[in-house]
Structure formats: structure tokens, C-alpha cells
N, C-alpha and C positions, 0 to 999 in steps of 0.2 A: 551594077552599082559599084562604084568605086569605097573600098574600106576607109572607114576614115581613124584615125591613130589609136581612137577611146573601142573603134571597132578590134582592131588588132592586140591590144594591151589585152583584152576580156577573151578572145578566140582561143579555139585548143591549138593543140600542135601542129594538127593532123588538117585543119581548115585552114590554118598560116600557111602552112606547107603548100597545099593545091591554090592556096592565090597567089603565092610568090610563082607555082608552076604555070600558070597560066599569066604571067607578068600583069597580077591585077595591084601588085603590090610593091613600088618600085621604089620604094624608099629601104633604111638600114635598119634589120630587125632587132635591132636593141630596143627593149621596153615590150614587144610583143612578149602575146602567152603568159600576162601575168599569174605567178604561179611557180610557173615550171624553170628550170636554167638552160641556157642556150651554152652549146660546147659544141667546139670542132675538131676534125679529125683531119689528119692529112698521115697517109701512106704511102711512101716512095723508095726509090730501091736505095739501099744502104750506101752505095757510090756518092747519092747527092746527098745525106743527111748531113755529114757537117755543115755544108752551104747552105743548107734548110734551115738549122740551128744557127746558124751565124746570122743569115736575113729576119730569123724573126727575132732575135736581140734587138739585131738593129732597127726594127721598126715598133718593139713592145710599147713604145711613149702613145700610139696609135690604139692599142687597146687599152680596155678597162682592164685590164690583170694586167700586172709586168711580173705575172710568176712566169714562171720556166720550170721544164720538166725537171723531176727529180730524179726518173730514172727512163733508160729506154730498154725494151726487151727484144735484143737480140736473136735474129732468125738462124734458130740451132740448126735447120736443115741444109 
């Protein structure tokens, strides 16, 4: 059975998760898991972070936040 939008707004995280894994769910998951917040992560080696930083300025008009990070923490090792 394909999710329908009022299906995924009311799903937990953990059920959003294995239909987007099993591509039952092919749309943008804004509005899912009403409830909870949706947040991303990206990790990459320190060489491309300002180009990371630079690309997601320039495309923040595309998300619902145009915040930007306030601090990064530096890999002491």
C-alpha cells in the first residue's frame, strides 16, 4: 500500500525511515512525523568545508531555514 501524505504527517520516525528505504515513499519529507523535527547532517573532510559553506548559502532560499551555522568544531586530532 502506498503512504498517503495524512499517512506520513501522523508516522513515527522509525516507519518514515523504512518507507523512504524501501522507496515506498517518493516524495519530500517535509510535513512528515508530525511531532518531531527533521535536521541534517553532513560530514566531510575539512579541505571541502568552505566550498560546503559557500554552496549551502548559496542555495539556503531552497530551504525552510536560511540559518547558518554559528559555530564549527574543529578536528583537534
Amino acid at each position: 500500500m502506498t503512504p498517503t501524505p495524512s499517512d506520513m504527517r501522523d508516522a513515527r520516525p522509525e516507519q518514515a525511515w523504512e518507507l523512504n528505504r524501501r522507496d515506498a515513499w517518493d516524495r519530500p519529507t517535509s510535513g512528515t512525523c508530525h511531532g518531531y523535527v527533521q535536521a541534517n547532517l553532513a560530514i566531510l573532510p575539512r579541505a571541502d568545508a568552505l566550498d560546503f559553506f559557500r554552496f549551502c548559502q548559496a542555495t539556503r532560499n531552497h530551504a525552510r531555514s536560511s540559518r547558518s551555522p554559528t559555530s564549527v568544531t574543529p578536528n583537534r586530532n
